[in-house]
Every structure is written in C-alpha cells, then in structure tokens.
N, C-alpha and C positions, 0 to 999 in steps of 0.2 A: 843247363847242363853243368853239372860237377865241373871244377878246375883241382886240380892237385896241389894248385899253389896259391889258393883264394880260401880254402877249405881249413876247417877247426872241425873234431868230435865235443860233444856234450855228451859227458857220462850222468844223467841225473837219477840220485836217490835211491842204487840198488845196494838196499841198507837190512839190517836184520833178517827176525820172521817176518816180514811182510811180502820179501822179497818170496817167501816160498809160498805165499798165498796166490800169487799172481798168476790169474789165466796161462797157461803154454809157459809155465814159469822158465823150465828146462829150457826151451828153444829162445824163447828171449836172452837166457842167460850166455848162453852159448854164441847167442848170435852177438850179440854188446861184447863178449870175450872175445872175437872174431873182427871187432871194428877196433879192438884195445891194441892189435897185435899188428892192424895191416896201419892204424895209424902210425906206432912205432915206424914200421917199417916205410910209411911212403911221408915219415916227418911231419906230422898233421901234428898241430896244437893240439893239446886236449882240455877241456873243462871237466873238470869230478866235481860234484856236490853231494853235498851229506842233508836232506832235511832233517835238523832238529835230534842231533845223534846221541844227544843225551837221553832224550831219550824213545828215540827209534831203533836205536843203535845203531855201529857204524857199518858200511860197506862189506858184504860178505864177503869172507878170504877168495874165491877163485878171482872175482872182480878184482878185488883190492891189490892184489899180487901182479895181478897184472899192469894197473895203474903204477906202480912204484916202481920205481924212483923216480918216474918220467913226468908224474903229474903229481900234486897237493890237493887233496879234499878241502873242497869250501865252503863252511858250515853254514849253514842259512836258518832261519824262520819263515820267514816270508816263501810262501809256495811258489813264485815266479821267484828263480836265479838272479834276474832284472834288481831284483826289490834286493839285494845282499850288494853292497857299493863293491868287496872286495871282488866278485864276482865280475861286476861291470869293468872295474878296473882290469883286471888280468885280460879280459875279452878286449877289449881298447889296446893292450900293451901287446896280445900277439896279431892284432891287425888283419883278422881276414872277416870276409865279409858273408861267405855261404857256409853253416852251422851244419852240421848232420847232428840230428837229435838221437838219443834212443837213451831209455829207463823207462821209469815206472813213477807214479802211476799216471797213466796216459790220459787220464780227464781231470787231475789235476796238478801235480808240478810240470809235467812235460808240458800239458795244453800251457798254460798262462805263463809258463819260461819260452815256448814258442810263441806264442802271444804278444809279447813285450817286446823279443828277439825283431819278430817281421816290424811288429809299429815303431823300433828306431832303425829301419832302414836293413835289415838284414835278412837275405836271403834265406829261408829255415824248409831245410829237406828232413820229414821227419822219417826216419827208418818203419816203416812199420812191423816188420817182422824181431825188432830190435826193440820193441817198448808194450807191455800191456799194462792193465789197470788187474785189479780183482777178480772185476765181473766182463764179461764181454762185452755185455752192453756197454759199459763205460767205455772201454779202451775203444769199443765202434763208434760210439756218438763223439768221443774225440776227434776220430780222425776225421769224421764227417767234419764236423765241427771246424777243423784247421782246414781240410782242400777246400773248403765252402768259404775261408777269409784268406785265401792265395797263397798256404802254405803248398811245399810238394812235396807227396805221399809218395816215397820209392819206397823200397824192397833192400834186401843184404847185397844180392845178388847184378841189381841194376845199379845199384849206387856205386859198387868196388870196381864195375866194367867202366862206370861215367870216369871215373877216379884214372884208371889204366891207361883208358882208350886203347891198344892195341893189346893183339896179341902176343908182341914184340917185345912189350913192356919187361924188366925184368921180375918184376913180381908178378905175373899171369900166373905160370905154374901152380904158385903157393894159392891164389886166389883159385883157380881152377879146380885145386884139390879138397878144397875146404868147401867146394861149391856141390861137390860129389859126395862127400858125407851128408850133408845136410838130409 
C-alpha cells in the first residue's frame, strides 16, 4: 500500500514526436498530467527524465509546464534512470522508498528503470494507465513482464485513493473530480 510520506513520482521520457506515437497517447498524457498536479499538491518528490533529448527532443510543453519549477529534467542515455549516476543521486537525496512509475515507453525505459529501481531494494508501483509503449503489445508484455518480477501494476485511480486514504483527506474533492472526467 501507497504511503504519502514514503512515495516519489517518476516522470520518464515523455519527450517529442514519440510521445504522440504512443498507444492511448491522449489518456496517458493526461493521466502523468494528473500524477504532476496531485504530486505537487500532496508534496511528492518527483523524478523527470529526458532520454537522449538532443536528439529525441525534450519533454512536450503540457508535461513540461507542469514539471517546472518544482522538478529538473535529467538527461540520460542509458535507457534505465539507474544507469544516469545524477539520477541515482537525486533518488538517494530525496529518500523515499515506493516510486509510482508512469511514461513511455513501457517495454523499454520504464520496464529497465523499473527493473533496476525493485533490484536495489525499492518498492516500484507502476501506473498503468499512466505509461504505454507504441505498440500494445509492447506496453502488455511489459507490464506482464514487471507483475511477473514483483513489481505492482495499479491504475490512476487506485494509486491517488492508496495516496489519500480517506474521504476526509483535503484533496479528495480535487481527486474525485479528476476521477469523473476521465
């Protein structure tokens, strides 16, 4: 179960045209726009990564807009976050141990940045409605791929309620309404 005060977002790799190539691009995008806003809101670290933006290009403005000023894009090569030391760093310096994943593409920087994430000891909840790949198949045999080596497959919707816990909470509402568009 999600804690509020254990919990980091991972914004990975929603960068250029690729981003609009992506299966359910729209609903992805919306939903990672959705995890940018309620982390703000409930104080969540966040990790942004850019694969290779020279030339993938960098993060697409609705994402990016939202990131800023509260988070720094961290450039990478290596398709696992893991393999970028400043990445590792900054994950070390804000100290929490359960990740909520979500980007693209989901059978390769998300899978082996999850990948890396669970084999040094961290709890990796990946969004699924928050990350695809291209093609379907990829972003399915990923996810397979992760609950099949003990990562947890949530949803937008189950991950924000684990986050709240109550109805009481003072961000319900905002979560409740955002849950009613979708």
């Amino acid at each position: 179960m999600l804690d509020i005060e254990n919990t980091s977002l991972a914004v990975i790799d929603v960068q250029g045209k690729l981003s609009g190539l992506i299966h359910d691009h729209e609903k992805v995008q919306t939903h990672i726009g959705y995890f940018i806003l309620a982390a703000k809101s409930f104080n969540l670290p966040i990790l942004w990564s850019e694969q290779a933006p020279d030339k993938i290009g960098g993060t697409i403005k609705p994402i990016k807009e939202l990131l800023d000023p509260v988070a720094k894009p961290i450039a990478k090569r290596s398709f696992s976050c893991w393999g970028e030391p400043a990445y590792v760093k900054h994950l070390q310096k804000i100290n929490r141990r359960q990740i909520l994943i979500t980007g693209i593409e989901a059978h390769v920087c998300v899978y082996q940045t999850a990948h890396d994430l669970s084999r040094h000891g961290y709890e990796v909840h990946l969004v699924a409605d928050a990350t695809s790949s291209r093609k379907a198949l990829d972003r399915d045999t990923a996810i397979e791929r992760m609950r099949a080596e003990g990562m947890v497959i949530t949803t937008t919707e189950m991950a924000m309620c684990e986050l709240i816990k109550t109805a009481d909470h003072p961000e319900f509402k905002s979560v409740v309404s955002h849950l009613k568009r979708r």
